[in-house]
C-alpha positions as a Markdown table, in Angstrom:
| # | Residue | x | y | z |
|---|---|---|---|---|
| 1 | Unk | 0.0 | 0.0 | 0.0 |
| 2 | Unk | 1.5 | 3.3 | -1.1 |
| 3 | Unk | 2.4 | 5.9 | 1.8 |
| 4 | Unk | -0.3 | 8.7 | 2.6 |
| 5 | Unk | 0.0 | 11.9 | 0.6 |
| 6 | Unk | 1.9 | 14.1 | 2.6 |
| 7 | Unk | 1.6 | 18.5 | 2.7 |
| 8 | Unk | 4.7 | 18.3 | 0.8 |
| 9 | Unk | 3.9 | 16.0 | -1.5 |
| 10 | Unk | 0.7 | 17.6 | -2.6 |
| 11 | Unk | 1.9 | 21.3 | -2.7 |
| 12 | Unk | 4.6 | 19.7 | -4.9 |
| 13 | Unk | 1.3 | 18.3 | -7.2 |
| 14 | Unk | 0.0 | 21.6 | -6.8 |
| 15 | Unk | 3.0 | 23.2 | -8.1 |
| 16 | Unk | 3.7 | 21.6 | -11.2 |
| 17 | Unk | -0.4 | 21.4 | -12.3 |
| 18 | Unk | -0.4 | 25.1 | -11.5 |
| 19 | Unk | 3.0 | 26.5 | -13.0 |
| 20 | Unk | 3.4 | 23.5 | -16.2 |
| 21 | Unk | -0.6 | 23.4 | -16.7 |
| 22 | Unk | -2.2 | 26.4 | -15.7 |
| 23 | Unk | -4.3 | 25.2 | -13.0 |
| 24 | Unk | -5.6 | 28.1 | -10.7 |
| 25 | Unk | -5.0 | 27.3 | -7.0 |
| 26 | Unk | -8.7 | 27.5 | -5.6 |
| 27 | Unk | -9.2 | 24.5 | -8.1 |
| 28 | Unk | -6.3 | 22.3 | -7.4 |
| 29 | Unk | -7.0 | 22.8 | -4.0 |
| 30 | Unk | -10.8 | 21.1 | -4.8 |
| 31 | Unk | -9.1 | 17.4 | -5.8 |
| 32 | Unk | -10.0 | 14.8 | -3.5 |
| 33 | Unk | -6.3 | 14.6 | -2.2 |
| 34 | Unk | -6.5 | 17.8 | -0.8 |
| 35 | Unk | -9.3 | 17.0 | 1.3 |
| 36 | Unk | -7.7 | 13.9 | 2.0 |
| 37 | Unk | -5.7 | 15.7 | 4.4 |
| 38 | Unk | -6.4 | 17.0 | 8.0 |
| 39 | Unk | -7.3 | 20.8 | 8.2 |
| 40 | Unk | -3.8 | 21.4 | 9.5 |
| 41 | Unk | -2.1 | 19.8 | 6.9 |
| 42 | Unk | -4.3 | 21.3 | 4.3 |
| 43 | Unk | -3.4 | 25.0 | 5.5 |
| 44 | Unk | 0.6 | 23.7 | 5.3 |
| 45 | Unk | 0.0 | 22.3 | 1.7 |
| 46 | Unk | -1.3 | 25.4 | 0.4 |
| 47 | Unk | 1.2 | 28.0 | 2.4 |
| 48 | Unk | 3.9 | 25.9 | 0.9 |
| 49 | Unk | 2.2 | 26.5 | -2.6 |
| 50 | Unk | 1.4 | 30.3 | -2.2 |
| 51 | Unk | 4.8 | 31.1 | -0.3 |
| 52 | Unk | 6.5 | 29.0 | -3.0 |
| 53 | Unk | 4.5 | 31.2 | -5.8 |
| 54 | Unk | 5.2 | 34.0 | -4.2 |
| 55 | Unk | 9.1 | 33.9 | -3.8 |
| 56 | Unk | 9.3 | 32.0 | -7.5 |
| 57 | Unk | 11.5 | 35.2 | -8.5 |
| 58 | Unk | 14.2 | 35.1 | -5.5 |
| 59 | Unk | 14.3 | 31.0 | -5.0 |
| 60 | Unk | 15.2 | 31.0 | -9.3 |
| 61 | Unk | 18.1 | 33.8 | -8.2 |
| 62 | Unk | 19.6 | 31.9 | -5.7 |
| 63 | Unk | 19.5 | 28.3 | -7.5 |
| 64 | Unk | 20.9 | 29.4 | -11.0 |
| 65 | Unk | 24.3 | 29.3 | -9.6 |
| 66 | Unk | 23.5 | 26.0 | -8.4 |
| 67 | Unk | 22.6 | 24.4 | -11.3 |
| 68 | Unk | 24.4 | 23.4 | -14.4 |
| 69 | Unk | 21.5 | 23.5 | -16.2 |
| 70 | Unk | 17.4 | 23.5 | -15.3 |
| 71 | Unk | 16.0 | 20.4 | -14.5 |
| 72 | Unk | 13.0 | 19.2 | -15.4 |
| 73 | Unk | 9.6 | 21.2 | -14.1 |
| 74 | Unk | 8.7 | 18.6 | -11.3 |
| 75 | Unk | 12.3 | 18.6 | -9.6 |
| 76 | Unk | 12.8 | 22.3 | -10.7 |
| 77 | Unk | 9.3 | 22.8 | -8.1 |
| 78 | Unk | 10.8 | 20.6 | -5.7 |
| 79 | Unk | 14.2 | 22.7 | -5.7 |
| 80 | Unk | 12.1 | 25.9 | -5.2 |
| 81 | Unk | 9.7 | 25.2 | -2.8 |
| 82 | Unk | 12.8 | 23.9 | -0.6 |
| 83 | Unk | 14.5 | 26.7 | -1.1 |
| 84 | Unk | 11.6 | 29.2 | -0.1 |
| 85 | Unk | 11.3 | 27.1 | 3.3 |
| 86 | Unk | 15.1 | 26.7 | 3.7 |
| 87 | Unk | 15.5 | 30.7 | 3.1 |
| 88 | Unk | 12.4 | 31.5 | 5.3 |
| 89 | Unk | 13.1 | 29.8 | 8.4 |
| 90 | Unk | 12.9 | 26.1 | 8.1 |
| 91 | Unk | 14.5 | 23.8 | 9.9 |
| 92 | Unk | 18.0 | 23.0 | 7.0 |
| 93 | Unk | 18.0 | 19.1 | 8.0 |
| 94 | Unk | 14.4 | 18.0 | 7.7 |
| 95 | Unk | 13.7 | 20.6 | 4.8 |
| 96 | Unk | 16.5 | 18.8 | 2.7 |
| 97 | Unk | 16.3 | 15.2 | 4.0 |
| 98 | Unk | 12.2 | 16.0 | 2.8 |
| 99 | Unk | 13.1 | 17.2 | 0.0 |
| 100 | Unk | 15.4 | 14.1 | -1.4 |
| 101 | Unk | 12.6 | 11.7 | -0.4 |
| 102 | Unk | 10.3 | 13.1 | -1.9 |
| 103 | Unk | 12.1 | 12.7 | -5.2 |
| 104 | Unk | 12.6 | 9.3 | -4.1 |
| 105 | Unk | 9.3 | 9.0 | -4.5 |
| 106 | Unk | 8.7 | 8.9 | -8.2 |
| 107 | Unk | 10.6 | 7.2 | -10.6 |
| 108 | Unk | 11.1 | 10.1 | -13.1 |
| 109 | Unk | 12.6 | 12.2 | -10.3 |
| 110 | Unk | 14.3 | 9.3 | -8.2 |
| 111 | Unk | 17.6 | 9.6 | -10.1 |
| 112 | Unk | 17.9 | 13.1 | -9.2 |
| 113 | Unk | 17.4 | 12.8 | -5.5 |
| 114 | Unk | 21.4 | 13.3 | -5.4 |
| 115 | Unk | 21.4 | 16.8 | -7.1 |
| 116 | Unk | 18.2 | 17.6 | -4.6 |
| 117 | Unk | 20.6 | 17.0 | -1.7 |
| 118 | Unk | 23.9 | 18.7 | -3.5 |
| 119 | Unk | 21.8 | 21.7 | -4.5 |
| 120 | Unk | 20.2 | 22.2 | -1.2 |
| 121 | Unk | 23.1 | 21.6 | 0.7 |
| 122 | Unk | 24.6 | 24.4 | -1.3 |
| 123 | Unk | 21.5 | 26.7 | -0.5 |
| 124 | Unk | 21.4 | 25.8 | 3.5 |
| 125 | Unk | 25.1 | 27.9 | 3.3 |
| 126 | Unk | 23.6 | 31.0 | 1.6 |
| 127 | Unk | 24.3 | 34.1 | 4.1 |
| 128 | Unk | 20.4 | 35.1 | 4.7 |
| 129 | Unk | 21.4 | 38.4 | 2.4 |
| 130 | Unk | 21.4 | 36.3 | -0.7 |
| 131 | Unk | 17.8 | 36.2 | -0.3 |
| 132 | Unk | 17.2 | 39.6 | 1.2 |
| 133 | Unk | 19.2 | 41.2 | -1.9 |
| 134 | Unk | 17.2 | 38.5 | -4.5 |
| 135 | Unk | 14.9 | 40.3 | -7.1 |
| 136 | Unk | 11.4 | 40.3 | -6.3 |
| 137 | Unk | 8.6 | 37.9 | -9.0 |
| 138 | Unk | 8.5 | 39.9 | -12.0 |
| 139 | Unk | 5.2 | 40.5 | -13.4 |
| 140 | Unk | 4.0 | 38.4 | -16.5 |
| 141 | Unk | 6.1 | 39.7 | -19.5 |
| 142 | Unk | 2.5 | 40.7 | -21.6 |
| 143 | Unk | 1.4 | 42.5 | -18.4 |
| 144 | Unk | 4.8 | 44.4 | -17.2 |
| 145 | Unk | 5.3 | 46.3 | -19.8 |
| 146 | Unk | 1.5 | 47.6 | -20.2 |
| 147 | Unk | 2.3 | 48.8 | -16.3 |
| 148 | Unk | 5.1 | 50.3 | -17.0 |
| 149 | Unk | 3.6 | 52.6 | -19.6 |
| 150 | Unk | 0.7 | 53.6 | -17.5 |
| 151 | Unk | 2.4 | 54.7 | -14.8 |
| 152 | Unk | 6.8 | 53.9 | -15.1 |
| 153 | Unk | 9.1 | 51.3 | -14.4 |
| 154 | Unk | 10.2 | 52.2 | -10.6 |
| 155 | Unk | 6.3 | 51.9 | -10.3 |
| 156 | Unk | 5.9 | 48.6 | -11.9 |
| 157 | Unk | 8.9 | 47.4 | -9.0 |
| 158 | Unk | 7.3 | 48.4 | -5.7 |
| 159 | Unk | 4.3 | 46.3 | -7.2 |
| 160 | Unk | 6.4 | 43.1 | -7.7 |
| 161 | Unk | 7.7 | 44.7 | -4.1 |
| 162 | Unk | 4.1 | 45.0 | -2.9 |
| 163 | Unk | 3.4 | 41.4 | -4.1 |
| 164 | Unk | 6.5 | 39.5 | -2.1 |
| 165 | Unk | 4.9 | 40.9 | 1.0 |
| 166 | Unk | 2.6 | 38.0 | 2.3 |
| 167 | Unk | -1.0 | 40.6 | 2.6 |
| 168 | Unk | -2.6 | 40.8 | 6.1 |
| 169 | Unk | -6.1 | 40.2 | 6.1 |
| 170 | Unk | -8.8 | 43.0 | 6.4 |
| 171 | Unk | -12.2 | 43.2 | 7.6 |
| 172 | Unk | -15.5 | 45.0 | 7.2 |
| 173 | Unk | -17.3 | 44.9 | 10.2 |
| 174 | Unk | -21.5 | 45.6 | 10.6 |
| 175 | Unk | -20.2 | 48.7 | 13.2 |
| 176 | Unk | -18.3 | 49.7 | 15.6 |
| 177 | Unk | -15.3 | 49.6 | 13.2 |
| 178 | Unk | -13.0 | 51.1 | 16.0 |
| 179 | Unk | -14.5 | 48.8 | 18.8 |
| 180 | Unk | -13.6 | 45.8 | 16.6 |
| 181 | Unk | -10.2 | 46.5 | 16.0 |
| 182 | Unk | -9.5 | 46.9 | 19.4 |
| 183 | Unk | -11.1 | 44.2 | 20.4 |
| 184 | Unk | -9.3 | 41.9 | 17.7 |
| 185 | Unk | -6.0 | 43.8 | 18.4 |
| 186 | Unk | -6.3 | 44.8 | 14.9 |
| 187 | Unk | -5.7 | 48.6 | 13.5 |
| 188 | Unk | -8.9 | 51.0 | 11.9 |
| 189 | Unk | -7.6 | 51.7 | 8.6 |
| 190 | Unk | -8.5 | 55.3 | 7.2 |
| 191 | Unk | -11.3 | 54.0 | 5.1 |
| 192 | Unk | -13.0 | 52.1 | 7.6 |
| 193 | Unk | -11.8 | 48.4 | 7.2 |
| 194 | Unk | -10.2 | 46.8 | 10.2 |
| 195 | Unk | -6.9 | 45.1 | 9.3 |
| 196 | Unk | -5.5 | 42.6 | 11.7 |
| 197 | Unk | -1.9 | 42.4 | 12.7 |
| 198 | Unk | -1.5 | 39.0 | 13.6 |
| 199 | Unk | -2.7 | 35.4 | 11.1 |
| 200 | Unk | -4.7 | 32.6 | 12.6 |
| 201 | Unk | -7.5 | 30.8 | 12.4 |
| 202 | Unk | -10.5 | 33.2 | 11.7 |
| 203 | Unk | -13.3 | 31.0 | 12.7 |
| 204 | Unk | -12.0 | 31.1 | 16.1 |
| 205 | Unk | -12.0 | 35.1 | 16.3 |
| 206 | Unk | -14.5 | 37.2 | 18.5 |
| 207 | Unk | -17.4 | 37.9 | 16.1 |
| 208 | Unk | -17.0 | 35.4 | 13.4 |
| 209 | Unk | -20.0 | 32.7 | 15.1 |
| 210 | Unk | -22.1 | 36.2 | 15.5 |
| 211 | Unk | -21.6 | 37.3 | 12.0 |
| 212 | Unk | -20.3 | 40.6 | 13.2 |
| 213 | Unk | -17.6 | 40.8 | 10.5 |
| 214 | Unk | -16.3 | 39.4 | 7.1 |
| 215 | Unk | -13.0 | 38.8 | 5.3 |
| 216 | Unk | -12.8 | 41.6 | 2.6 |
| 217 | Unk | -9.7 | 43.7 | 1.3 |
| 218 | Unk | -9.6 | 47.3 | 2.1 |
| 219 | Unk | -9.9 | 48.3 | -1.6 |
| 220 | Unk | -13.0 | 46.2 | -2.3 |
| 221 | Unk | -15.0 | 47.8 | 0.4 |
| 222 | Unk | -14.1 | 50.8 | -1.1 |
| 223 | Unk | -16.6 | 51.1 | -4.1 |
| 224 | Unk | -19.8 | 50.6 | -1.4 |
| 225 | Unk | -18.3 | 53.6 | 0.3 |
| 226 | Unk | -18.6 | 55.7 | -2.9 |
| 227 | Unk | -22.4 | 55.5 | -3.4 |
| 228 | Unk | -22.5 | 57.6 | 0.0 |
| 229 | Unk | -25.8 | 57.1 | 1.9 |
| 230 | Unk | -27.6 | 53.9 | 0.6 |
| 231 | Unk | -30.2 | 53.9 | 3.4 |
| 232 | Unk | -33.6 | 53.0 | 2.6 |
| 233 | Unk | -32.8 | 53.0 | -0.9 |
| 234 | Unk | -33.2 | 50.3 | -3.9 |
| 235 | Unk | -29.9 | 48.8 | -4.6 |
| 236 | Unk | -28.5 | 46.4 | -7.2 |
| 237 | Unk | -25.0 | 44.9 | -6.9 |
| 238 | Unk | -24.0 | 43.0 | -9.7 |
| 239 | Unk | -21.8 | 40.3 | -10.0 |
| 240 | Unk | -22.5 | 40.3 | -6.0 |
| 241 | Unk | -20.8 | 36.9 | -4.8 |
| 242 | Unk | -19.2 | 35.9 | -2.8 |
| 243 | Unk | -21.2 | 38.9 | -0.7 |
| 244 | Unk | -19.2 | 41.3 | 0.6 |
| 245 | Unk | -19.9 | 44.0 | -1.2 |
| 246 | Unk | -23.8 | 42.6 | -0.8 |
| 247 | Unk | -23.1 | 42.3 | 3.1 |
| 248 | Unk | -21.9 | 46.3 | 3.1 |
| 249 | Unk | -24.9 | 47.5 | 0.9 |
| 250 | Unk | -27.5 | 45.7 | 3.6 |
| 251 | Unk | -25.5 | 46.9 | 6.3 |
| 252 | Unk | -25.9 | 49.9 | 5.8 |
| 253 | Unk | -29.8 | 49.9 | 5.8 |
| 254 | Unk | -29.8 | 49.5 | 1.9 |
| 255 | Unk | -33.1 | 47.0 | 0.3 |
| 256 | Unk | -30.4 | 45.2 | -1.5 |
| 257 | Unk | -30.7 | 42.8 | -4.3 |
| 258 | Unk | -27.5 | 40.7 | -5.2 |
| 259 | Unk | -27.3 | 39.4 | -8.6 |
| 260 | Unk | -24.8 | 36.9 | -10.3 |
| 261 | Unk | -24.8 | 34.2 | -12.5 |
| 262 | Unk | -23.5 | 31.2 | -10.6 |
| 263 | Unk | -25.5 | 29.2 | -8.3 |
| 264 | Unk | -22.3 | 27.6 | -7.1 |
| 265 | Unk | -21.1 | 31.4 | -6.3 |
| 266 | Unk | -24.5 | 32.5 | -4.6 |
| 267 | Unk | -25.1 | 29.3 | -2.3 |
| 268 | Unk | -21.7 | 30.8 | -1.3 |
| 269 | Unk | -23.1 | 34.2 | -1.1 |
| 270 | Unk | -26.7 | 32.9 | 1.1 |
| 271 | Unk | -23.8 | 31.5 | 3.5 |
| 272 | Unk | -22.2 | 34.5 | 3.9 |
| 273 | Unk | -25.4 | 36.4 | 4.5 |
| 274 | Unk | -26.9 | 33.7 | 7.3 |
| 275 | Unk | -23.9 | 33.9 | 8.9 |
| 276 | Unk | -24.0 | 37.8 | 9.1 |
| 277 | Unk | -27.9 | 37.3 | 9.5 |
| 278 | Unk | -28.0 | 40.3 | 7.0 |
| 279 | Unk | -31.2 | 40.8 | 4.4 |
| 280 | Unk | -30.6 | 40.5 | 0.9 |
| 281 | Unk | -32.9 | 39.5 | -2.1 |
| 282 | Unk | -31.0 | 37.0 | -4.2 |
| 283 | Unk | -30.9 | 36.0 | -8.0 |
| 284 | Unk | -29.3 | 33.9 | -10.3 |
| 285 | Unk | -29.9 | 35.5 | -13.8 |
| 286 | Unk | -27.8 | 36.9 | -16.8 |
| 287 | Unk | -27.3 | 40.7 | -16.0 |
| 288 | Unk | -27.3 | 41.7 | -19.3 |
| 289 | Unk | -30.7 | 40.3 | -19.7 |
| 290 | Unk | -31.8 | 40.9 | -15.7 |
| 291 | Unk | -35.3 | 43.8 | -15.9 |
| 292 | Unk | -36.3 | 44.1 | -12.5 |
| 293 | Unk | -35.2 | 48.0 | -12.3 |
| 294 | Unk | -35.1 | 50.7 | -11.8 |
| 295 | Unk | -32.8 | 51.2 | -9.0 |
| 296 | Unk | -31.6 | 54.2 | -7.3 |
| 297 | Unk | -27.8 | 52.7 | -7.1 |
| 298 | Unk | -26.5 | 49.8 | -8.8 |
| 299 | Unk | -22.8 | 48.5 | -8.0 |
| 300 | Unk | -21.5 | 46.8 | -10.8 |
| 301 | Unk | -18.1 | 44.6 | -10.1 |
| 302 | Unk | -17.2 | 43.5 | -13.4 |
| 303 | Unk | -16.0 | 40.2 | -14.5 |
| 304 | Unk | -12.4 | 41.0 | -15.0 |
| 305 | Unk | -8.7 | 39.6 | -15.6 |
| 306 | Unk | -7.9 | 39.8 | -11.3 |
| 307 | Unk | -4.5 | 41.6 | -11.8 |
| 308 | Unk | -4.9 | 43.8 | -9.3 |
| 309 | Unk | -5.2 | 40.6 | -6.8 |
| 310 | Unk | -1.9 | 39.2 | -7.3 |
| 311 | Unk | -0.8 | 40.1 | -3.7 |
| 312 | Unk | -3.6 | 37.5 | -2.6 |
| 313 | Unk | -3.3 | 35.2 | -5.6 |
| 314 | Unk | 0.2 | 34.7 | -6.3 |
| 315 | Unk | -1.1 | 31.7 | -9.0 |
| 316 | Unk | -2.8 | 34.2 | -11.1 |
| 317 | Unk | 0.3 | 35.0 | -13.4 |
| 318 | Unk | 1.0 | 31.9 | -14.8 |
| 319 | Unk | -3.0 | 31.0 | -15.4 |
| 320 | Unk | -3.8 | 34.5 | -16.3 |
| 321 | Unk | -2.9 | 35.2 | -20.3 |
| 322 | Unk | -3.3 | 38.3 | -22.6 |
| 323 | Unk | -6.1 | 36.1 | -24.7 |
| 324 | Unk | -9.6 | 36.9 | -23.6 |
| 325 | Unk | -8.9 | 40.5 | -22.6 |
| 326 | Unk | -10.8 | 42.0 | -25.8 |
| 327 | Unk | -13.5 | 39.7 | -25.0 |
| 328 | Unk | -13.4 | 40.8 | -21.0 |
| 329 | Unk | -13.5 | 44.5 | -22.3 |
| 330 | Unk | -16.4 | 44.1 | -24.7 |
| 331 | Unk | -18.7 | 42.1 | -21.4 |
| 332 | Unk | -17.7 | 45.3 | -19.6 |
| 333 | Unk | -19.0 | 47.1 | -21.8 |
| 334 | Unk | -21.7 | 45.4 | -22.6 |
| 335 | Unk | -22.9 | 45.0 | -18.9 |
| 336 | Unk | -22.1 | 49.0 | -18.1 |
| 337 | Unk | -24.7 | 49.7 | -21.2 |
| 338 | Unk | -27.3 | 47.2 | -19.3 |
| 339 | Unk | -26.5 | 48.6 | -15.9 |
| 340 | Unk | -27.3 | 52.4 | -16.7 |
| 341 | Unk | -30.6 | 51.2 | -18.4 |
| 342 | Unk | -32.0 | 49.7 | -15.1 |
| 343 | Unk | -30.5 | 53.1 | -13.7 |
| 344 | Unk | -33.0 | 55.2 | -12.2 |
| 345 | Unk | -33.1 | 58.8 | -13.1 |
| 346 | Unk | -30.5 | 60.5 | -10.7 |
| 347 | Unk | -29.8 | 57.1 | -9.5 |
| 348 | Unk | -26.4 | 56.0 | -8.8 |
| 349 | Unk | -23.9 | 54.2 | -10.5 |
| 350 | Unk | -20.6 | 52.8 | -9.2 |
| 351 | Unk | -18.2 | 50.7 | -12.1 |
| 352 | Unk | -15.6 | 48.8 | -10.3 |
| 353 | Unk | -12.9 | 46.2 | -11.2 |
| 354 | Unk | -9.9 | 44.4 | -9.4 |
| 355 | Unk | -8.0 | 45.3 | -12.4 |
| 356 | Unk | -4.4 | 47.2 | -13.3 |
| 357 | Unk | -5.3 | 47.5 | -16.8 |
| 358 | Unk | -6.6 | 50.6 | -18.4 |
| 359 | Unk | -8.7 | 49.1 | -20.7 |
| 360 | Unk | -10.7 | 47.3 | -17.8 |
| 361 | Unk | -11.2 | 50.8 | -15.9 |
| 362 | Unk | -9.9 | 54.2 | -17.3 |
| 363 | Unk | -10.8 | 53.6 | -20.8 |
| 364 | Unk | -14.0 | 52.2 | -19.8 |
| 365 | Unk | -14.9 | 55.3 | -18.3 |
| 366 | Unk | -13.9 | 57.2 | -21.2 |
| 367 | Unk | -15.8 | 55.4 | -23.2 |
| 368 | Unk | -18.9 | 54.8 | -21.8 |
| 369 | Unk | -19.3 | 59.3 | -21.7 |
| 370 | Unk | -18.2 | 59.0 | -24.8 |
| 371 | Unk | -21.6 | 57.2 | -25.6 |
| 372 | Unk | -24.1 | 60.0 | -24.9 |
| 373 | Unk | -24.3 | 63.0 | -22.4 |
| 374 | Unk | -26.9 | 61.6 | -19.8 |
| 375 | Unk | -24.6 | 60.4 | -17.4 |
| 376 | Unk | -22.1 | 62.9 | -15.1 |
| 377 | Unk | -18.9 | 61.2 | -13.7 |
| 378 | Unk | -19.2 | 62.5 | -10.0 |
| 379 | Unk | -16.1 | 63.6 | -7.9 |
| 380 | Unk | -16.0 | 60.7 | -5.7 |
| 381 | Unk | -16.3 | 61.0 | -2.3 |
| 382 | Unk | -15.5 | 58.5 | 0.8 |
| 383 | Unk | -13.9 | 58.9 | 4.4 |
| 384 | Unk | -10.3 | 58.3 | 4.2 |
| 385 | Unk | -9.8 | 58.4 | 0.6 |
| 386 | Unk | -6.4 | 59.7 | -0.5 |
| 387 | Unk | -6.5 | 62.4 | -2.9 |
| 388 | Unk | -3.8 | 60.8 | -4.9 |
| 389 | Unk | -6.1 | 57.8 | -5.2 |
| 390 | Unk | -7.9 | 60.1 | -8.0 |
| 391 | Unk | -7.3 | 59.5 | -11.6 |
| 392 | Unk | -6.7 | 62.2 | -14.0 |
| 393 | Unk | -10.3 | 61.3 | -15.4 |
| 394 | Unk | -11.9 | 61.1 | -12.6 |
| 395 | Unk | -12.3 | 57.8 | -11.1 |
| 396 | Unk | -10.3 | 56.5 | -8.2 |
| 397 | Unk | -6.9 | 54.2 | -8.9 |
| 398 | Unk | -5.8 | 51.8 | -6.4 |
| 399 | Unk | -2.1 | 50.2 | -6.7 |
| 400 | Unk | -0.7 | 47.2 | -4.6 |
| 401 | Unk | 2.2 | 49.8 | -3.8 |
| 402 | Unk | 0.1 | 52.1 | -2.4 |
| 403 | Unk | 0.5 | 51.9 | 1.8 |
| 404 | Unk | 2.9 | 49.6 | 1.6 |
| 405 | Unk | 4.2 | 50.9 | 5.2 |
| 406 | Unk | 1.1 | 49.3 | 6.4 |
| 407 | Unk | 0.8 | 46.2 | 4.1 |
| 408 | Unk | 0.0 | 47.4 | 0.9 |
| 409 | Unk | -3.9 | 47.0 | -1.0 |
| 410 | Unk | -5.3 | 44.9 | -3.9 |
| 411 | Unk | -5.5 | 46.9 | -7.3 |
| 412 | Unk | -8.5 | 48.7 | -8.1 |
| 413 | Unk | -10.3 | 51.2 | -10.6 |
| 414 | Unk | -13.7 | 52.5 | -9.7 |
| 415 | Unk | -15.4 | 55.2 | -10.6 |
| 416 | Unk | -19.1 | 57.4 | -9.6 |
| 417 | Unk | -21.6 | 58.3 | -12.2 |
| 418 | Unk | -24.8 | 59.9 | -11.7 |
| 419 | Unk | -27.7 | 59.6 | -14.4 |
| 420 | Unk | -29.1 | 62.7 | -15.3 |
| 421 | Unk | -32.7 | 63.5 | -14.1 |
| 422 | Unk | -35.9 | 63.8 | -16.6 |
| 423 | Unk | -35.8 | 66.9 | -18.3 |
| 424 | Unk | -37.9 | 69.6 | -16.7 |
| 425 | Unk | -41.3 | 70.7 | -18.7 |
| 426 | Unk | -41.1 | 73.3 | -20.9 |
């Protein structure tokens, strides 16, 4: 009978499906071997994976020199993801002796398990500044240079900074925002969100049972903070699973109704909300052919390409390609033409995406004035927003590098319009 998978073991599967086959994490993690493991050994497995994802950039520096020439992907994964323990604190003998059984373990990779041991050995000497002065991940070579023209090279490098920086997590809380973060020794961010300064299990926090608080990034609570006052008033968020931005709306006294096109996402979303014991209506339709309106706000959160979530997803750049963009811009489009139709006069609009590209935010801005004169973009307005947040059009751009002092954010473009009012009689 073969051994039981261990963490290892299936962080190194993860590895090479994710890096040699495109795999995104959140569905490798789904195979039956994960869930195989105990919860413990689960949250090892996939730390290994997203630390080893994460620090792909330095562990590559500091083997090259190592290596007469790249081996193949699976013992390449194994090198690396020794390498980011070894360099991170792990223990140099069982990382190593871990390392070379595990390429015992399969026949392609057993006659290597001598250059495993050689070439670790070699790294377990490294003075820790080897690592400290590696280069950061670079950025996918179709997306880096489309950065660097928006906004410059040095900027495009505290973003692969930003991203080598494991995020903290951040919460949105029902209220009390200060009394949270005291009480979960966290800190109240300038926008609202409470970020905490220590990992563990969140389940096990003050307030999670109660449903006093959710797991959302700083910059996507931002966009429910840009429709203003929401209280009493018909809302539509689009897109709305997993909830959070749903969870905010109701939160703050909206009549919400949370719209997407999975089931799978919304059961997620119905979770969420029993939890929280906050209202929402929920459907599962089509937005683009969804006619329940008018609304007096609608939140859209576009289907998108996720670049601005690196920093949480460090698997995204080698699933995420250049193909499908065009077709991601033209659904943005399509669904911002739809959303200002079930727009109320003077109602509301905010257009969001986790995006760094232009043409997913910016552009779509531009173009959507560009298609008639009955909608103003608003100067947006929201407690603790940074004036240097504000694009030169008018919307509000996030960056990973931006309070990197504190931890940094996800990416983010988002912008305010108002629909113009019926015309007066004559």
């Amino acid at each position: 009978m073969p051994a039981p998978a261990s963490p290892r073991l299936v962080a190194l599967d993860g590895l090479s499906q994710i890096i040699g086959e495109g795999r995104m994490l959140s569905d490798v993690i789904s195979d039956p071997v994960w869930q195989d493991l105990t919860p413990p050994e689960r949250a090892t497995a996939q730390r290994l994976v997203s630390e080893t994802l994460r620090y792909l950039g330095r562990a590559d520096h500091v083997l090259t020199p190592n290596l007469q020439r790249q081996p193949p992907l699976r013992v390449m994964n194994l090198l690396r993801m020794a390498t980011v323990e070894l360099m991170t604190g792990g223990a140099a003998h069982g990382v190593v002796n871990e390392a070379v059984k595990l390429a015992g373990r399969n026949k392609k990779t057993a006659p290597m398990k001598g250059l495993v041991n050689a070439v670790l050995r070699k790294i377990t000497a490294l003075d820790a500044s080897a690592w400290e002065q590696a280069p950061d991940t670079m950025l996918p070579k179709w997306l880096r240079p489309k950065l660097a023209k928006a906004w410059s090279k040095p900027v495009v490098a505290r973003i692969e900074r930003a991203h080598a920086v494991p995020p903290p997590v951040d919460l949105s809380v029902k209220s009390d925002a200060a009394g949270w973060a005291e009480k979960l020794d966290g800190a109240l961010l300038s926008t609202g969100s409470v970020r905490l300064s220590a990992r563990g299990q969140l389940s096990a926090l003050p307030g999670f049972d109660s449903g006093d608080w959710w797991v959302q990034d700083a910059a996507a609570a931002l966009p429910v903070q840009l429709l203003g006052d929401v209280s009493g008033k018909r809302v539509l968020d689009i897109c709305a699973a997993p909830g959070g931005k749903t969870m905010q709306l109701a939160a703050k006294g909206a009549d919400v109704t949370a719209l997407d096109i999975s089931e799978a996402r919304m059961t997620r979303l119905r979770e969420n909300l029993a939890r929280t014991g906050l209202p929402a209506k929920t459907v599962v339709a089509d937005a683009l052919s969804y006619d329940e309106g008018p609304f007096d706000a609608i939140l859209l959160d576009a289907p998108c390409s996720a670049t601005g979530t690196i920093r949480r997803h460090p698997d995204l750049p080698y699933v995420k390609t250049p193909t499908g963009i065009d077709d991601l811009v033209k659904l943005q489009r399509a669904m911002l033409t739809r959303a200002v139709q079930l727009l109320s006069p003077s109602g509301t609009l905010v257009y969001c995406t986790c995006s760094l590209l232009r043409e997913e935010g910016e552009d779509q801005i531009k173009w959507l004035l560009s298609q008639g004169d009955d909608l103003d973009l608003q100067t947006p307005g929201a407690a603790g927003l940074d004036p240097d947040w504000i694009s030169p059009e008018g919307g509000v751009r996030l960056r990973p590098d931006y309070w990197s002092d504190i931890g940094g954010m996800d990416g983010f473009y988002m912008a305010v319009l108002q629909r113009k009012g019926p015309l007066a009689p004559a």
